[in-house]
C-alpha positions as CSV (number, residue, x, y, z in Angstrom):
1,X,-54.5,5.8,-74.6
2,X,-52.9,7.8,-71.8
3,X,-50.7,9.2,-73.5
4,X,-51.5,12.8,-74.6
5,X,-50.5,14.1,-77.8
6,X,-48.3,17.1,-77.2
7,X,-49.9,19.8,-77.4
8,X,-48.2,23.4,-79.5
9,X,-47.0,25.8,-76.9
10,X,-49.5,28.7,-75.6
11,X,-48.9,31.9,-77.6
12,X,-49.3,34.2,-74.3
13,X,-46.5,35.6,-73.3
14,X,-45.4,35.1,-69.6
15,X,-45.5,39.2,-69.2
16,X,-48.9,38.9,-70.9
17,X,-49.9,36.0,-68.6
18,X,-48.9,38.0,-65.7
19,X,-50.2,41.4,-66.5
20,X,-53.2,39.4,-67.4
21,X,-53.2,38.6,-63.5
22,X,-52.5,41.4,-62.1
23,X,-55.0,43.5,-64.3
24,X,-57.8,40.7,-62.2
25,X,-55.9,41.4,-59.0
26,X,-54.1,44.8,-58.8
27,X,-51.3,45.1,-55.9
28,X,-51.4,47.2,-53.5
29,X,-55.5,47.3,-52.9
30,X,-57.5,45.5,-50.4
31,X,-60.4,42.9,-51.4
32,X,-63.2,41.1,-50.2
33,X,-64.6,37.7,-50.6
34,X,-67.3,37.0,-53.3
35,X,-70.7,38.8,-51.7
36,X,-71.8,35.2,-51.4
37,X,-69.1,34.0,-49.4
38,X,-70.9,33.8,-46.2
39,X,-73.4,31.5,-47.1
40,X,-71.0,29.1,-48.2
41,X,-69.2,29.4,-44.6
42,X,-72.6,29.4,-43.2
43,X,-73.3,25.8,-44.8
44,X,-70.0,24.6,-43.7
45,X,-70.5,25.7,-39.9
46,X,-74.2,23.6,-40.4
47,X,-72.6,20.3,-41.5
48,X,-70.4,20.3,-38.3
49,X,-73.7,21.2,-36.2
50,X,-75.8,19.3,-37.9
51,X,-76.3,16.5,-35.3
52,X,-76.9,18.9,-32.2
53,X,-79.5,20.7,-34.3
54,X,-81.2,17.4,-35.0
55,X,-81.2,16.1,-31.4
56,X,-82.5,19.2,-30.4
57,X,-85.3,19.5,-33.4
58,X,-86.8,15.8,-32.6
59,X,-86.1,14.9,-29.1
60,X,-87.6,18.7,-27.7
61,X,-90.6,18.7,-25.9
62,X,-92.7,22.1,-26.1
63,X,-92.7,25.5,-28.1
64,X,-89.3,26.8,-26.4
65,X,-87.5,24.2,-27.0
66,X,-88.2,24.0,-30.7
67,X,-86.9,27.9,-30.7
68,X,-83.3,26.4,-30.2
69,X,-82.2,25.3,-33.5
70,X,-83.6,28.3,-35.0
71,X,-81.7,30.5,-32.7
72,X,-78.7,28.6,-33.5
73,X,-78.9,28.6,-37.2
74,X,-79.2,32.6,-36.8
75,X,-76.2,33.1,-34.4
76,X,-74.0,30.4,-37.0
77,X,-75.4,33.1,-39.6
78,X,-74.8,36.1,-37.6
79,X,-71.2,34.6,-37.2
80,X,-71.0,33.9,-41.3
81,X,-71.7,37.4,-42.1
82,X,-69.3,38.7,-39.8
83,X,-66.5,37.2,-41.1
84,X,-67.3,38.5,-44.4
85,X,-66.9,42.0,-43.1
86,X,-64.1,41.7,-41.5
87,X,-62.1,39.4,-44.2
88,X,-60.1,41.5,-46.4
89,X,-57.0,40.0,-48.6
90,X,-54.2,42.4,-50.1
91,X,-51.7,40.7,-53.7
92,X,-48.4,42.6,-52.6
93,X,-45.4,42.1,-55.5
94,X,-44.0,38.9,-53.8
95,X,-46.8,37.7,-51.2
96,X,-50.1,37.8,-50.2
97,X,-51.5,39.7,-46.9
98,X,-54.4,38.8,-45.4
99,X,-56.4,40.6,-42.7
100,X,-59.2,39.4,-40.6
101,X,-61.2,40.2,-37.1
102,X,-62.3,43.2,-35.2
103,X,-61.5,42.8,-31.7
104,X,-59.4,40.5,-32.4
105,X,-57.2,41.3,-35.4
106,X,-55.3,38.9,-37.5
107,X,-52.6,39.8,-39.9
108,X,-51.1,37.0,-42.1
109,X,-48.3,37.8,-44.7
110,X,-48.0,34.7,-47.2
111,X,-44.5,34.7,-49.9
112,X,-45.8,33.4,-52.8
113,X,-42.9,31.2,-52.6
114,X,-43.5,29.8,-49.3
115,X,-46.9,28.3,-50.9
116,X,-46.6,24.8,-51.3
117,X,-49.5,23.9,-52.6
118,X,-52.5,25.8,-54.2
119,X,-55.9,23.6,-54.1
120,X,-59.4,25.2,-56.0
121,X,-62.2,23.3,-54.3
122,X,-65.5,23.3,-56.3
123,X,-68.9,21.3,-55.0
124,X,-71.7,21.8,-57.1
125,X,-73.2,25.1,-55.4
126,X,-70.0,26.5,-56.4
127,X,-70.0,25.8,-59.8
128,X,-74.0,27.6,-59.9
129,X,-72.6,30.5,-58.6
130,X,-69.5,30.7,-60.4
131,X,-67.0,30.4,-57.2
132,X,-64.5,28.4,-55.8
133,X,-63.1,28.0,-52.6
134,X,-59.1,28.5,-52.4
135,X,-56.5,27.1,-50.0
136,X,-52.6,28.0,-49.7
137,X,-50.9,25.9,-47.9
138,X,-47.1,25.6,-46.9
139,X,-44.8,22.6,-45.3
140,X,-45.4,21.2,-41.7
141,X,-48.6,23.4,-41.2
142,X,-51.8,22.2,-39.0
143,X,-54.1,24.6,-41.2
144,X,-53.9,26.2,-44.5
145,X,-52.0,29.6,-44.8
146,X,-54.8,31.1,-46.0
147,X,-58.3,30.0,-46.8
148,X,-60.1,31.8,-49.0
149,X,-64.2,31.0,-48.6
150,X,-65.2,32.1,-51.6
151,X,-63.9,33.7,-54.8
152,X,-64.7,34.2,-58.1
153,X,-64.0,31.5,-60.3
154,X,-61.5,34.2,-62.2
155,X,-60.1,35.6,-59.4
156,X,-59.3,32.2,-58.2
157,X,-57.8,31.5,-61.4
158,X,-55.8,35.2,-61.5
159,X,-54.2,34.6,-57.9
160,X,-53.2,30.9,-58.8
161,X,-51.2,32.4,-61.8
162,X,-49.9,35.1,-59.7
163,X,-48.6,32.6,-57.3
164,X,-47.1,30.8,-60.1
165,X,-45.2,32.9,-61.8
166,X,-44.1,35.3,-59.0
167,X,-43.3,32.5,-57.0
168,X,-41.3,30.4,-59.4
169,X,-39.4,33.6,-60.2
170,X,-38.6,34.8,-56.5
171,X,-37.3,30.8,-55.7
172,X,-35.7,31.0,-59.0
173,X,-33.2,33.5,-57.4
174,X,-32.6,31.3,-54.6
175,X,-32.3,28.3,-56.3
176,X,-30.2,26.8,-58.8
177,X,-29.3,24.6,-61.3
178,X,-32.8,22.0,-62.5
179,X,-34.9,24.8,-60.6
180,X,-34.0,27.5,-62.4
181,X,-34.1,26.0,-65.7
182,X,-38.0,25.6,-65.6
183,X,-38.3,29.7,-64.7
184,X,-38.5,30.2,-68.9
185,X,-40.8,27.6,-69.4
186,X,-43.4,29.0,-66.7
187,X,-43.5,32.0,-68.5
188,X,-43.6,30.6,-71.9
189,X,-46.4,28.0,-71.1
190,X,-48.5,29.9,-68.7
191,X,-51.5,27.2,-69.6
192,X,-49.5,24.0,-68.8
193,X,-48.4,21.3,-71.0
194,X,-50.6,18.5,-71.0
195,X,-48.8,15.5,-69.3
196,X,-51.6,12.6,-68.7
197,X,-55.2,12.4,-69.1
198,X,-57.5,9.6,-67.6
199,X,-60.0,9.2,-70.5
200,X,-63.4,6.8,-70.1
201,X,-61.6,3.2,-70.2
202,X,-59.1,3.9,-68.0
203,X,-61.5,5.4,-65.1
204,X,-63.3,2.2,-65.7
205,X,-60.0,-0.1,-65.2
206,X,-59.2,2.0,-62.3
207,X,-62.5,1.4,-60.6
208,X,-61.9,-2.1,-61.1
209,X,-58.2,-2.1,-59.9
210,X,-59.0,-0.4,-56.5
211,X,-61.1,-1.0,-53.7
212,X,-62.9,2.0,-53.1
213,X,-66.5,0.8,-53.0
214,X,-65.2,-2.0,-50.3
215,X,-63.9,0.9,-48.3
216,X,-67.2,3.1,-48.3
217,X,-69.5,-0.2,-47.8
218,X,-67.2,-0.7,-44.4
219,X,-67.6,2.5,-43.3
220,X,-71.6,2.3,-44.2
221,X,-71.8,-0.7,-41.6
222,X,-69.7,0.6,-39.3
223,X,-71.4,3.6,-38.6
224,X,-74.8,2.3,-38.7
225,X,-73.3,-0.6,-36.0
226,X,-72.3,2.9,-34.2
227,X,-75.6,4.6,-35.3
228,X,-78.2,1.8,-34.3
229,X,-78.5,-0.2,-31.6
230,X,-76.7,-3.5,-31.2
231,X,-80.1,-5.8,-30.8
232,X,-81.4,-4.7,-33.8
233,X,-78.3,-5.0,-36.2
234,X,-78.2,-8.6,-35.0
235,X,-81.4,-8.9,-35.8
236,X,-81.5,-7.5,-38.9
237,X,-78.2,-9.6,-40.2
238,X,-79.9,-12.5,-38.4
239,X,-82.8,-12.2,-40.7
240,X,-81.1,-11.4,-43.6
241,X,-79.0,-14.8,-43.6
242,X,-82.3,-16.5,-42.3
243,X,-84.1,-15.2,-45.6
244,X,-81.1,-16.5,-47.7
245,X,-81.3,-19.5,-46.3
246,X,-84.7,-20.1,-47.1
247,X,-84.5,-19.1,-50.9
248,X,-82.1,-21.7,-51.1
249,X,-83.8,-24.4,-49.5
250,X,-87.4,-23.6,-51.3
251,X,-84.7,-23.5,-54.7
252,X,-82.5,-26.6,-53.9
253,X,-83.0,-28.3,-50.6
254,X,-80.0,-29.6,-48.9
255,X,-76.5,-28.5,-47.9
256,X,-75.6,-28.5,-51.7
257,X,-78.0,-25.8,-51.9
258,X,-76.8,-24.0,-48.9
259,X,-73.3,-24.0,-50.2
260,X,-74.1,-22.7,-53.6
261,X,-76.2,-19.9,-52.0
262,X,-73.8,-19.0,-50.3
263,X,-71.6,-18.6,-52.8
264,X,-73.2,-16.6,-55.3
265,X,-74.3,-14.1,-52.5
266,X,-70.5,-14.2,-52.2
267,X,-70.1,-13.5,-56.1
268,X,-72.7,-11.0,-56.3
269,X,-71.4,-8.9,-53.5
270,X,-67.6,-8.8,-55.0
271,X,-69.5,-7.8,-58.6
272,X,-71.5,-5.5,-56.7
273,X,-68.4,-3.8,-55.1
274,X,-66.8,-3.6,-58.0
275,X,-69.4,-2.2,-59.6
276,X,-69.4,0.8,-56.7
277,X,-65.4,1.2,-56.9
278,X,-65.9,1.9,-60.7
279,X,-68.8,4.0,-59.9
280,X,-67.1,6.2,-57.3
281,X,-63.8,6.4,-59.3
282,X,-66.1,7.7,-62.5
283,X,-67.5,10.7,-59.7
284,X,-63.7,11.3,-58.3
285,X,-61.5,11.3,-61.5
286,X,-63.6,12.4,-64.3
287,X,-62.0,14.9,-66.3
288,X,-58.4,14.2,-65.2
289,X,-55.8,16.3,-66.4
290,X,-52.3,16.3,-65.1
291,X,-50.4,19.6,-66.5
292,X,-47.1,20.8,-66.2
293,X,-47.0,24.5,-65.6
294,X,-43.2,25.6,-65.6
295,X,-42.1,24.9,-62.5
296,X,-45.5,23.8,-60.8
297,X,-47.4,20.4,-61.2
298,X,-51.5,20.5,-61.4
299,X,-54.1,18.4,-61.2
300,X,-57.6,18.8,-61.8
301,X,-59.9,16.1,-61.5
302,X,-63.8,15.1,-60.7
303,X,-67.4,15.1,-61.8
304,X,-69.6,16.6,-59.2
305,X,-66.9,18.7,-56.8
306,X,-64.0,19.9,-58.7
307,X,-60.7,20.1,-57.5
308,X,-58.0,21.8,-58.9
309,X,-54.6,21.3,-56.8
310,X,-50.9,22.7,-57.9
311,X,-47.4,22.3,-56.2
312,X,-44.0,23.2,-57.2
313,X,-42.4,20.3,-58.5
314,X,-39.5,20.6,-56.1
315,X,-41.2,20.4,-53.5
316,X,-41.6,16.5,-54.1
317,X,-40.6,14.7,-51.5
318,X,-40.6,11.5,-52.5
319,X,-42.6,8.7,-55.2
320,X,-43.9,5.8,-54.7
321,X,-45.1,3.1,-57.6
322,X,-47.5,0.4,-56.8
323,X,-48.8,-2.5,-58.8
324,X,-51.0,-4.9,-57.4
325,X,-52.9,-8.2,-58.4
326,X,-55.4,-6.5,-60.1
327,X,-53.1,-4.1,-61.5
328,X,-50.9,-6.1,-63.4
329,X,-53.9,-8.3,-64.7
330,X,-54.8,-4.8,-65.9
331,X,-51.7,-4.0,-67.1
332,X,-51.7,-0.8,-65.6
333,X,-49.6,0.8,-62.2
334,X,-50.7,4.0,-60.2
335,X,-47.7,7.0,-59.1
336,X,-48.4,8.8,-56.5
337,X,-46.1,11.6,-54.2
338,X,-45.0,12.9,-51.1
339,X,-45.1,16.3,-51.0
340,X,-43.8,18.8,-48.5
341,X,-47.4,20.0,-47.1
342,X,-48.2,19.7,-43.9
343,X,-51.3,17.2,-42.1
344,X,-54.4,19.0,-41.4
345,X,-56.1,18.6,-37.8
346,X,-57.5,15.0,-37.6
347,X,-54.3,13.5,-39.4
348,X,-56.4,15.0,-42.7
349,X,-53.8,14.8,-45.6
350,X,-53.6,17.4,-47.9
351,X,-51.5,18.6,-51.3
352,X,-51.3,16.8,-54.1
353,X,-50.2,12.8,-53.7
354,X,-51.3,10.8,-56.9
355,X,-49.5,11.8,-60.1
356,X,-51.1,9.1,-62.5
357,X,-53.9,7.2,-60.6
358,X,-53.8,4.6,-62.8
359,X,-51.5,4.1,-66.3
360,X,-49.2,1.7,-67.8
361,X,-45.9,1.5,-67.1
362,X,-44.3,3.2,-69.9
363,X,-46.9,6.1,-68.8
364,X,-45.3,6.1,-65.0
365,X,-41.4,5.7,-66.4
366,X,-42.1,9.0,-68.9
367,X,-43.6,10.6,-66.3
368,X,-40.9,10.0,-63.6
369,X,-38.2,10.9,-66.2
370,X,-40.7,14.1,-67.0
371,X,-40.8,15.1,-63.9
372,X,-37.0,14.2,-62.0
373,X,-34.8,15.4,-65.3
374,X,-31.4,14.1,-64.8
375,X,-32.6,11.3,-63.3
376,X,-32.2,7.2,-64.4
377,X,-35.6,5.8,-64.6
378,X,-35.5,2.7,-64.3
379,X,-33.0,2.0,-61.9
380,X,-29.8,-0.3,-63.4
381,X,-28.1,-2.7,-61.3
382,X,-30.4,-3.9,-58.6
383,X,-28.7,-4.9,-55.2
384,X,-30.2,-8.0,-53.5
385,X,-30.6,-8.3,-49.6
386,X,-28.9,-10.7,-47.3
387,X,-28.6,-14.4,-49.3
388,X,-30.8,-15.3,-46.1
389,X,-33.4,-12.2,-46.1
390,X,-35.7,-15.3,-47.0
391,X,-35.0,-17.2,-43.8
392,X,-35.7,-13.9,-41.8
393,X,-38.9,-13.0,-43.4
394,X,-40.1,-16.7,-43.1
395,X,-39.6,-17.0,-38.9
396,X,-43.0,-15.0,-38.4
397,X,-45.2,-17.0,-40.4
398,X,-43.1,-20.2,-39.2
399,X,-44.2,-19.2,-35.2
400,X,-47.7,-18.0,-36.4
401,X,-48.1,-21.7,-37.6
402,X,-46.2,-23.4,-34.8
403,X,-48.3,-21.5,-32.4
404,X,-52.1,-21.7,-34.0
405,X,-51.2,-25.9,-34.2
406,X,-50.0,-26.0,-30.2
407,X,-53.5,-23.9,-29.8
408,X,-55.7,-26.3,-31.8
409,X,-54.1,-29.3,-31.0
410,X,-55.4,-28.4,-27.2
411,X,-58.8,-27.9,-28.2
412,X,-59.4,-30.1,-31.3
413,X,-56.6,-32.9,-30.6
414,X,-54.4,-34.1,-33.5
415,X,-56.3,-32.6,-36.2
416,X,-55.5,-29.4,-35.3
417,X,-52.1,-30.1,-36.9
418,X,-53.0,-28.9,-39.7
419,X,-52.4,-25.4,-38.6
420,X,-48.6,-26.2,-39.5
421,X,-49.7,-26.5,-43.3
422,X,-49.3,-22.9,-43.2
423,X,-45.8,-23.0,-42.5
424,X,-44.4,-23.9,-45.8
425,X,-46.8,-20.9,-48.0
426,X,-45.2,-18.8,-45.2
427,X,-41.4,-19.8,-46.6
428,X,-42.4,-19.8,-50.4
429,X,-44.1,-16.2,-49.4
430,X,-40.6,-15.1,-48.1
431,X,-39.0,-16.3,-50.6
432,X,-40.8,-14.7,-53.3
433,X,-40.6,-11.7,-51.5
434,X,-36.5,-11.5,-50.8
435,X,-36.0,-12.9,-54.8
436,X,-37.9,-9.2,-55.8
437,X,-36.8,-6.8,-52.9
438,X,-33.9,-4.9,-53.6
439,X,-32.6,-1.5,-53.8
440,X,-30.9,0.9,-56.1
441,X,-28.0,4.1,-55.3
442,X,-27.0,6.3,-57.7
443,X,-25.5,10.3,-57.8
444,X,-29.4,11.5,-57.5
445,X,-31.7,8.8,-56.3
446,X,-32.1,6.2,-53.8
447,X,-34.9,3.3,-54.8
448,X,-36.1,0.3,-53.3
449,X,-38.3,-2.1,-54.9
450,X,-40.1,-5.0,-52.2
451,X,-43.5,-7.0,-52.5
452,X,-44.9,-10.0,-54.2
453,X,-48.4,-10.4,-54.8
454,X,-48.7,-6.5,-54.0
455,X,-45.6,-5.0,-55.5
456,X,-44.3,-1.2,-55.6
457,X,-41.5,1.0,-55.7
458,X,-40.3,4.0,-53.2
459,X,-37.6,6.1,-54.3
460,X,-36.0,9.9,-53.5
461,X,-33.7,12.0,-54.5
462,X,-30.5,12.2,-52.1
463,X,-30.9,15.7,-51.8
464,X,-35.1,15.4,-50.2
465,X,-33.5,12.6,-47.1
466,X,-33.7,14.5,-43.2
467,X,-32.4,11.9,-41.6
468,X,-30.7,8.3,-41.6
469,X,-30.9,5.3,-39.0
470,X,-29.5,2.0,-38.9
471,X,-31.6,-0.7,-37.5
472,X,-30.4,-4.0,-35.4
473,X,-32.8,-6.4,-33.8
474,X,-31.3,-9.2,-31.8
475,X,-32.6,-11.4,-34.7
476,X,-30.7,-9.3,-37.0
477,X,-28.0,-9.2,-35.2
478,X,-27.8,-13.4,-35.4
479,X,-28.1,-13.4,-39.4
480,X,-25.6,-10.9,-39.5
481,X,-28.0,-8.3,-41.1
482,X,-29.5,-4.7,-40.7
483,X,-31.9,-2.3,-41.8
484,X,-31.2,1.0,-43.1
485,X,-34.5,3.2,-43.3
486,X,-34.8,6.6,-44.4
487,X,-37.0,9.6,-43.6
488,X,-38.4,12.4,-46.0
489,X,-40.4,15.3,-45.0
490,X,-44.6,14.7,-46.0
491,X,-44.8,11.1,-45.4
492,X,-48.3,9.7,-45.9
493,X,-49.1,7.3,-43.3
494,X,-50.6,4.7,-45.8
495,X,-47.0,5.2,-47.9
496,X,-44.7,2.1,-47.6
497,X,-41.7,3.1,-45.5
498,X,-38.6,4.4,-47.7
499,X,-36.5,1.5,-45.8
500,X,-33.9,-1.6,-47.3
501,X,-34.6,-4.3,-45.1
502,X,-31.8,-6.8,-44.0
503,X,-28.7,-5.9,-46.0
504,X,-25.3,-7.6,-45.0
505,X,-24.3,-5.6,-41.8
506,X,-21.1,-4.0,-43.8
507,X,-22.9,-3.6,-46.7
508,X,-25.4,-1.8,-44.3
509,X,-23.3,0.3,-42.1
510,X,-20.9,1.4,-45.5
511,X,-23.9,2.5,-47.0
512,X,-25.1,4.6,-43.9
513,X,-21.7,6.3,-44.0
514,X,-21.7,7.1,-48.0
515,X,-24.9,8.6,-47.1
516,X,-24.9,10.3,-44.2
517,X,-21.1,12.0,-45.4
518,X,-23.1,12.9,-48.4
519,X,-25.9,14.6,-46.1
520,X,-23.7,16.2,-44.5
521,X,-22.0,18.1,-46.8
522,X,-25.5,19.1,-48.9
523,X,-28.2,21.2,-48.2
524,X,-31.7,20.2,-47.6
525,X,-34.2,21.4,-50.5
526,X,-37.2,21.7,-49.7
């Protein structure tokens, strides 16, 4: 079961819970990192250098040359300690201040409720020396507010609660009505109320369900295609499918044989991926708890590094519901969220985006509800698209067909043909997809609802949309349709777009106005 049973509410007292805190971290006095700290940033800086150092260790010739890495592993710890010296953090009453450099000095004030998300990163060297590496982070920032490398595991755990409580009470005097009602609960249940937990099972069903080990076998070949010269990769598959072969002609000789071969290769690599996917997913989500902590959502999660990431609930953005194929043989959907952190350097995502990696659907409804009080979950009253949305979403795969049978006719003469066979899947495709998309408007919350064989479900509240467009193509334009999408701040790029796809053209351009007169007269909450 996913379901928790509801747990009694913590006897500490928020004032308790807080003076608790502040006893760990008094205000008003400046503080160092954990003693260790700079051998954890030392470690860090190696990873990044780590190929340098090695070209430079094997592919030196004489004595002076081999001096280099060592000379660069001492100025990467000469660099490491400094920063421990000259790193101090200060808890003020409503924000955090934190000082670091010599020559050149940095001073960076943090209001506990400008953090967006709190994340406690633990690898396995942490846990032996009883740290954990801390990140605040706000909306639309390239780096973290404030990175802490490292701190006591209870320190860690003291500024987290500080963060919590004295920033749910400062943006509870800003705020008001749903917001401020959770201020009492963050003091009365300073240990979180257990909302989901992933137990043995349903790690195993969401190994099996996703396609992680696919993912990391990819990126294994593709950096060793990078990593090691062309020749011998061909080579080496060569050989591989040449060995194959052979077993299966020594076996069974023939093309029988061949075929069979080839398909339980084909049968043991799928088992053998899924068997990773539910191997990695054991490592990643073991241990899953989601709590809710007043006014702040937490997750922690994983077997060999721990994470530990919170974010006011308000400052979801927007959810997103997916079942797939494998999902609904499972019987089981994931939820996951847009929140409004920003996207590290490299396009690196951070904050917390899945709510319930993997639960049934009653699971993801409660939670929804849990989480968006005042809110209908499930939407009632579906609107359908344009009585032609099928037609529309059928012309691609029509022209895909039309063109790949004009190719192969020209090379392979009337056989090729057959290419048109994939015109009609193409219009039972779209029509499956147009019968199931759809949308749904309320006072709070926007949802649309699109896929077939891959189905989810993207919805908002009114208040979390920036901005509104409306969309003509000239195709559009000749059904008499248009597209209305929809942007919220923290987007994921892998997130299906918050869009409803070829409405009527009045039905389209009356919702735009309801919307953006709405917008207009609201304010945005963050």
């Amino acid at each position: 079961m996913t379901t928790p049973t509801p747990e009694p509410p913590a006897v500490e007292s928020g004032g308790a819970a807080a003076a608790d805190a502040a006893s760990t971290l008094p205000d008003g006095h400046e503080r160092r990192l954990h003693p260790w700290s700079w051998l954890f940033v030392l470690l860090q800086q190696l990873r990044q250098f780590i190929v340098p150092l090695l070209v430079l260790v094997f592919l030196g010739r004489g004595d002076s040359h081999a001096l280099w890495p060592l000379a660069g592993v001492a100025a990467l710890a000469a660099a490491s300690v400094w920063q421990y010296f000259t790193y101090r953090y200060r808890v003020d009453e409503d924000r955090l201040v934190v000082r670091q450099g010599i020559l050149q000095r940095e001073v960076r004030q943090v209001p506990f409720a400008r953090i967006h998300n709190v994340a406690l990163h633990q690898t396995l060297l942490h846990r032996v020396f009883g740290v954990a590496e801390v990140r605040l982070e706000s909306a639309g920032g390239t780096r973290p507010e404030a990175e802490m490398r490292v701190l006591r595991m209870d320190e860690a755990l003291a500024l987290e609660r500080l963060i919590r409580i004295r920033g749910g009470a400062e943006a509870a005097r800003a705020a008001d009505g749903d917001d401020v009602a959770g201020t009492g609960d963050a003091l009365a249940e300073p240990e979180g109320r257990l909302l989901l937990a992933l137990p043995f099972g349903e790690l195993v069903r969401l190994g099996l369900a996703s396609n992680r080990g696919m993912v990391v076998v990819a990126g294994a070949f593709a950096l060793a295609w990078q990593a090691v010269p062309d020749r011998l990769m061909a080579n080496a598959v060569e050989e591989a499918a040449r060995q194959a072969m052979g077993y299966a002609d020594s076996v069974m000789p023939g093309l029988h044989a061949r075929v069979a071969a080839l398909a339980m290769l084909v049968a043991l690599a799928l088992v053998a991926l899924r068997l990773l996917s539910v191997l990695l997913a054991l490592v990643q989500y073991h241990g899953f708890r989601l709590l809710l902590q007043g006014r702040r959502l937490t997750v922690e999660r994983g077997l060999l590094t721990r994470l530990r990431t919170s974010v006011p609930r308000r400052r979801i953005q927007a959810w997103t519901l997916r079942e797939g194929l494998l999902h609904r043989l499972l019987r089981r959907r994931s939820l996951h969220v847009d929140t409004a952190a920003g996207v590290g350097q490299g396009g690196e995502q951070r904050g917390l985006r899945e709510v319930a990696p993997i639960a049934t659907a009653d699971d993801c409804d409660r939670l929804v509800r849990e989480l968006l009080p005042g809110a209908t979950w499930p939407p009632v009253g579906w609107r359908r698209l344009h009585p032609r949305a099928w037609q529309r979403l059928a012309l691609p795969g029509i022209g895909l067909a039309v063109v790949a049978a004009v190719a192969a006719c020209w090379r392979f003469g009337p056989v090729g043909l057959l290419a048109l066979a994939w015109a009609p899947w193409a219009v039972h495709a779209a029509r499956q997809h147009a019968r199931r998309a759809g949308y749904a408007l309320d006072d709070r919350l926007l949802a649309v609802r699109s896929g077939w064989w891959s189905r989810h479900w993207r919805f908002a509240g009114i208040d979390k949309i920036q901005a509104l467009r409306l969309e003509r193509t000239p195709l559009d334009r000749a059904f008499g349709m248009a597209t209305l999408w929809l942007d919220t701040a923290g987007a994921r790029p892998t997130a299906p777009s918050l869009r409803v796809r070829f409405m009527p053209e009045a039905e389209a351009r009356a919702l735009h106005h309801r919307l953006a007169t709405e917008l207009g007269s609201m304010p945005l909450r963050w």
